[in-house]
C-alpha positions in Angstrom: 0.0 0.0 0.0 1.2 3.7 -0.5 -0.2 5.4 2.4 0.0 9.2 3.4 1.0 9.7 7.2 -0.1 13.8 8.7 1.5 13.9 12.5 2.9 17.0 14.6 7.0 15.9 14.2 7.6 16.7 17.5 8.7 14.7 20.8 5.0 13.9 22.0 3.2 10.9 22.0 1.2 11.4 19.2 4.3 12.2 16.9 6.3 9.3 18.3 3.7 6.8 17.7 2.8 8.1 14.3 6.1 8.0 13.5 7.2 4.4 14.6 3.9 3.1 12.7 5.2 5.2 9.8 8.9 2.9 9.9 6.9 -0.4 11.1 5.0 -0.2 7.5 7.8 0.5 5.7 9.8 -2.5 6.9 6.8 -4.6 5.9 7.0 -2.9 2.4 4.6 -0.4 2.4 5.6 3.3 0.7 5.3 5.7 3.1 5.1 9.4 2.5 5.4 11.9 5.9 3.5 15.2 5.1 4.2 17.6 8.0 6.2 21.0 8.8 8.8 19.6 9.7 10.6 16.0 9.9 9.4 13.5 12.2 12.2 13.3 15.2 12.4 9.8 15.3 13.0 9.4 11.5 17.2 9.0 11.8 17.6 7.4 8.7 16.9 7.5 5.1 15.1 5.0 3.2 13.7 4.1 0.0 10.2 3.2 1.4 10.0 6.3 3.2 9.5 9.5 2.2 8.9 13.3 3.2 7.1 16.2 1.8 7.5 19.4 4.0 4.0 21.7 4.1 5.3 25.1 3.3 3.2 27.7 4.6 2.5 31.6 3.1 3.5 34.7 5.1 1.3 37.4 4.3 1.2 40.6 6.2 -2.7 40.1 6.0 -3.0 36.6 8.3 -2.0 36.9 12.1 -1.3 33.5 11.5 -0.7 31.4 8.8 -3.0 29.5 7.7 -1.4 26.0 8.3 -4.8 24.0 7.8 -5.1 24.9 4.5 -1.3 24.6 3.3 -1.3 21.0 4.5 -4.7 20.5 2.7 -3.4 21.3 -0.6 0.0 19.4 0.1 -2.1 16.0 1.1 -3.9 16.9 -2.3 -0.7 17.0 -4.1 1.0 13.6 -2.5 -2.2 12.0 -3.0 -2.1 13.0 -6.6 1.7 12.8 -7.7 2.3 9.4 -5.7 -0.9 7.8 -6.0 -1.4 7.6 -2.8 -4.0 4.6 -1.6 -5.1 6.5 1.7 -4.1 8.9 4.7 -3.7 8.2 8.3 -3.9 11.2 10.4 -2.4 11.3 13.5 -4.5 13.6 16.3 -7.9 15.0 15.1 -7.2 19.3 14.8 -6.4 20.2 12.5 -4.9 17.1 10.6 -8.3 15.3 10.2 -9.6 18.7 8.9 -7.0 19.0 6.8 -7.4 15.5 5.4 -11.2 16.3 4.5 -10.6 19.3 2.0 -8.3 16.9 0.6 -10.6 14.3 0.3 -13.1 16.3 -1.4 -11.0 18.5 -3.6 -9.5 15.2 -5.1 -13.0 13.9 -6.5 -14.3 11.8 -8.0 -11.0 9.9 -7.3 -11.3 8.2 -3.8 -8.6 9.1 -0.9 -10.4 7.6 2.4 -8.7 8.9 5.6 -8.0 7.3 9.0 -8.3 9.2 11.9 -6.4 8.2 15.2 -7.2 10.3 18.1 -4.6 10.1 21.1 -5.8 12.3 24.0 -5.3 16.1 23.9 -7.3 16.6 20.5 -10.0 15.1 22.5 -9.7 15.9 26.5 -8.4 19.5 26.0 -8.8 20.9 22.5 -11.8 19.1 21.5 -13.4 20.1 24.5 -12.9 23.4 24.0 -16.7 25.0 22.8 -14.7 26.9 20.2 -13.4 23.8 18.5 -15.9 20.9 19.6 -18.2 21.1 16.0 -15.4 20.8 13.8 -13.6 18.4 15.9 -16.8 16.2 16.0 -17.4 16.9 12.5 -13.9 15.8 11.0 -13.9 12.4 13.2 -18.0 11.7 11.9 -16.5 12.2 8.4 -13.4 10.2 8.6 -13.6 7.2 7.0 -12.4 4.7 9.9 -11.7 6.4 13.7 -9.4 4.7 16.2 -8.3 5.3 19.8 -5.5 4.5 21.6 -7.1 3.3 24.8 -10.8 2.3 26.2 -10.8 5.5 27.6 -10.5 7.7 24.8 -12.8 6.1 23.1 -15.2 6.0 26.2 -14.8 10.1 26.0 -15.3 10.6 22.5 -18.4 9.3 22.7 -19.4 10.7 26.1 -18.1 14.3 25.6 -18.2 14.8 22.0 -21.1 12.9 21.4 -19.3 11.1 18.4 -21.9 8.7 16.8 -18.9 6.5 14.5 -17.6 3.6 16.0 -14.2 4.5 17.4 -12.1 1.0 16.9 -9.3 0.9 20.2 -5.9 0.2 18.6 -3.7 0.7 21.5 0.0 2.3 21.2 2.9 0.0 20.7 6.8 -0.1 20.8 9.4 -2.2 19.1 10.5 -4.5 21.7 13.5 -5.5 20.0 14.7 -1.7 20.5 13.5 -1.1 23.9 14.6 -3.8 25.6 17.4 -4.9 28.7 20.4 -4.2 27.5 23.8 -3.7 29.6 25.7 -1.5 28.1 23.6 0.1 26.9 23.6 3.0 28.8 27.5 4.1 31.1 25.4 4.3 34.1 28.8 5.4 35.7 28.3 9.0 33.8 25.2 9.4 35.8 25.7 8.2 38.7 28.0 6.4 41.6 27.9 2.7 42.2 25.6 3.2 45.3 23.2 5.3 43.9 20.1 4.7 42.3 18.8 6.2 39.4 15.1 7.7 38.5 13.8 9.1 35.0 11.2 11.2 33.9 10.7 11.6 30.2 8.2 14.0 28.9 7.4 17.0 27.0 7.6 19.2 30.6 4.3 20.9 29.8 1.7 21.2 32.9 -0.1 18.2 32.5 3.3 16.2 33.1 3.7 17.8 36.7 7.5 18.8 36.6 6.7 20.1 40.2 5.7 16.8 41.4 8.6 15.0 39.8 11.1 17.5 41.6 9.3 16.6 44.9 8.7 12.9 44.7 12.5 12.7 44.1 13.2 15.5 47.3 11.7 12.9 49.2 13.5 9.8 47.9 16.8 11.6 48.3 16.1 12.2 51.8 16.2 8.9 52.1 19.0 7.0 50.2 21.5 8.4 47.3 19.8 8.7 44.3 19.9 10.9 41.3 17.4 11.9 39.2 17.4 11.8 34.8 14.7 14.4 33.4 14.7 13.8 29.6 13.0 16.3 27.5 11.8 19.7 27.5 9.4 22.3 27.4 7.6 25.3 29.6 7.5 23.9 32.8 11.3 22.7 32.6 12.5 26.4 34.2 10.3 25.7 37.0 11.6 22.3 37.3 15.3 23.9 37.6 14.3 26.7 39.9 12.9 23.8 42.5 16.7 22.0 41.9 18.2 24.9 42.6 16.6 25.9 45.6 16.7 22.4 46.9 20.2 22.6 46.8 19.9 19.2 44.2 22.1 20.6 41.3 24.3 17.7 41.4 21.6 15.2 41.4 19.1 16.7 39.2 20.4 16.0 35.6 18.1 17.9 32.6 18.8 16.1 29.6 16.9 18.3 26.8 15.5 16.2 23.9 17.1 13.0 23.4 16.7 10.3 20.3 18.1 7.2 22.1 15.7 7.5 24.8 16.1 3.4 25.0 19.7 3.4 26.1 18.9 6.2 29.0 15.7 4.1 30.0 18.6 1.1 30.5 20.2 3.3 33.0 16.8 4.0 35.4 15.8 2.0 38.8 12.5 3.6 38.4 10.5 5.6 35.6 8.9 8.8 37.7 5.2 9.8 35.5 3.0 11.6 38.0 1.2 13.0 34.7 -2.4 14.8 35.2 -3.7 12.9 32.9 -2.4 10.1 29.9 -4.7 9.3 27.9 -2.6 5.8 27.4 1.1 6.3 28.6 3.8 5.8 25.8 6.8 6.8 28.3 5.8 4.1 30.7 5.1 1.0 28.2 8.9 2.0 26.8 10.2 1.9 30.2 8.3 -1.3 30.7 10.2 -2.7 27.9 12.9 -1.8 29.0 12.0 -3.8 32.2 12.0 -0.7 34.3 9.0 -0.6 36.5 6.9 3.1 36.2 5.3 4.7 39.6 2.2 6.5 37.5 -1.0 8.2 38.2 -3.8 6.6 38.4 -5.5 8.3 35.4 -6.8 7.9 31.9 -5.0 4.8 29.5 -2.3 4.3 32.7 -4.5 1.4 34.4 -5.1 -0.7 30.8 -1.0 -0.7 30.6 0.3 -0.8 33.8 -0.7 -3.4 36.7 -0.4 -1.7 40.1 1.8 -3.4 42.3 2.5 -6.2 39.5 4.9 -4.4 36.6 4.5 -0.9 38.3 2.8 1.2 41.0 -0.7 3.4 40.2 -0.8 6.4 42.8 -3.8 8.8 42.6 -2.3 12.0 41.1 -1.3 14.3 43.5 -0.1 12.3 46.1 3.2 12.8 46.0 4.0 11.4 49.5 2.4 8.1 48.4 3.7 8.0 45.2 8.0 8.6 46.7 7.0 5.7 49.3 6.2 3.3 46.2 9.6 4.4 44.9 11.3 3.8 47.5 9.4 0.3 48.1 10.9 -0.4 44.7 14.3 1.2 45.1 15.1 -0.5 48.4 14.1 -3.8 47.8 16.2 -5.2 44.9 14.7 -8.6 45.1 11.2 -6.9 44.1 12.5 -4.5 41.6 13.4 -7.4 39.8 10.8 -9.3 39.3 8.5 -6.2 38.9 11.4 -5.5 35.9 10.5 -9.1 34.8 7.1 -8.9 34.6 6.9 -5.3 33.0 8.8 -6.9 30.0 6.9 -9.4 29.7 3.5 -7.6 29.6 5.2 -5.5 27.0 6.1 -8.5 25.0 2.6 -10.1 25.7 0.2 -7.0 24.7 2.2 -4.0 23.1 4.8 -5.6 20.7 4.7 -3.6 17.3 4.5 -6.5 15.3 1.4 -7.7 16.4 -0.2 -3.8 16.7 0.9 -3.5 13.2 -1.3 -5.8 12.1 -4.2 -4.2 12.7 -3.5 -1.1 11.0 -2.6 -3.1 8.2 -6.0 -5.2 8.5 -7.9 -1.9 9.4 -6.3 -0.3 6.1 -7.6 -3.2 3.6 -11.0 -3.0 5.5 -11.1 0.7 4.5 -10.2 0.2 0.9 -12.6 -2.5 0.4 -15.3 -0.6 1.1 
């Protein structure tokens, strides 16, 4: 199949998973064409199966803003036309499935069906939002197949937007042969002294991510034993996270990373995965860290309890709760006989439910069922 992928190319969830289906398909000999702003971040290599087509955008003195919507419209249009493009697969609802519509319709009476996979914020924050709810609902009705990434997105779509299509749960995924145990991996000993342990956070520091309540589950786990802390990533909550270091005095175990691509081999180097999130609507970070057979302390919220097990591969703490969620830390961190097995049996549930070679399969079985319609 020659299939057309829209995704924001950033470090989120959204763009990561778009991106690794992207690569997935290509391996299994599908053309893939990329139509974004920018390139995907997790695209390091080129290949012949996949490709990229940048939306280039008009500066006028007349728009406030350009009108990106419409620029990626036209540039779906062209892909669709000039590569013969079999169908698109857009990756969070606003405006990519908008954008996929115009397309759609300015490319009749040939057929270009479009897949529409929602993954949390285009539906809990920005579809919510009154100003944006019609066309959101309106560009999922019209798409021609609608997944989620979890029950319960799907269970909100249809409760808060009132969606009437079926909404088919494909969940998210990771290549286990990439995230997996590796020593070596990562020189722990860069990080970190033999005696200490080592916590992560990985995110994109905005405020649903809680940077505050990463600084302070780790203030409290530091109290206790000699640990040092990895925060991978960035974004606007990341100066607030270094202003708590700094008046904590924890400049020397407080390490910001910035946006990394190996994210694997750091994960190799954790104890624990820190992800005290105000919401997920599935939890990428912590199935990769589960992969990785490093157990994630989470929030109880959203996708988190349909991934992890509380207390089997990982701990579930209502968000918030920071005291409750450094004691489950430390009940991992102190205990090396139960890290382990909770290590063990976070790999395996990744291996049992979340490889990408089974996932794949849907999307390729959900692709055929769209085309045969």
């Amino acid at each position: 199949m020659r299939i057309g992928i829209t995704c924001y190319p950033t470090y989120g969830g959204s763009g990561v998973v778009a991106t690794e289906l992207g690569l997935e398909l290509a391996a299994r000999g599908h053309d893939v064409h990329f139509i974004s702003y920018a390139m995907p971040v997790r695209i390091t290599e080129a290949s012949e199966r996949i490709h990229f087509h940048e939306v280039e955008m008009v500066n006028y003195p007349l728009f406030d803003h350009p009108p990106y919507t419409l620029a990626l419209a036209t540039q779906m249009c062209n892909v669709a036309r000039n590569e013969s493009l079999d169908l698109l697969h857009v990756h969070y609802a606003i405006p990519h499935s908008v954008s996929a519509y115009l397309a759609r319709a300015m490319l009749r009476p040939h057929r270009l069906p479009f897949v529409t996979t929602l993954h949390g914020t285009d539906i809990t924050l920005v579809g919510m939002d009154r100003s944006y709810l019609p066309i959101t609902r309106f560009s999922i009705e019209e798409s021609d197949a609608v997944t989620a990434i979890s029950e319960y997105l799907k269970r909100i779509t249809a409760e808060q937007l009132e969606v009437q299509r079926p909404v088919e749960v494909i969940p998210n995924f990771v290549n286990c042969d990439v995230f997996r145990p590796a020593d070596g991996a990562c020189r722990r000993d860069d990080f970190a002294k033999p005696e200490e342990k080592v916590l992560v956070h990985l995110s994109n520091f905005r405020p649903v991510k809680r940077i505050p309540d990463v600084i302070d589950v780790f203030t409290l786990v530091r109290k206790e034993i000699p640990a040092k802390l990895l925060m991978i990533g960035d974004g606007p909550d990341r100066t607030i996270g270094e202003w708590m270091v700094r008046e904590r005095k924890l400049t020397q175990d407080v390490l910001f990373l910035g946006k990394q691509s190996q994210v694997q081999d750091l994960l190799n180097c954790a104890d624990v995965l820190l992800l005290p999130s105000e919401i997920e609507s599935f939890g990428l970070v912590a199935l990769e860290a589960m992969a990785c057979a490093v157990p994630p302390v989470c929030s109880r919220v959203g996708g988190l309890p349909e991934v992890v097990r509380d207390g089997v591969d990982g701990f579930l703490v209502q968000p918030h709760d920071v005291q409750t969620m450094a004691a489950r830390t430390l009940e991992i961190l102190t205990n090396p006989e139960r890290r382990e097995e909770m290590g063990r049996a976070a790999r395996q549930r990744a291996l049992s439910q979340f490889c990408s070679g089974s996932i794949i399969q849907l999307y390729e079985k959900l692709y055929e069922r769209v085309l045969s319609q």
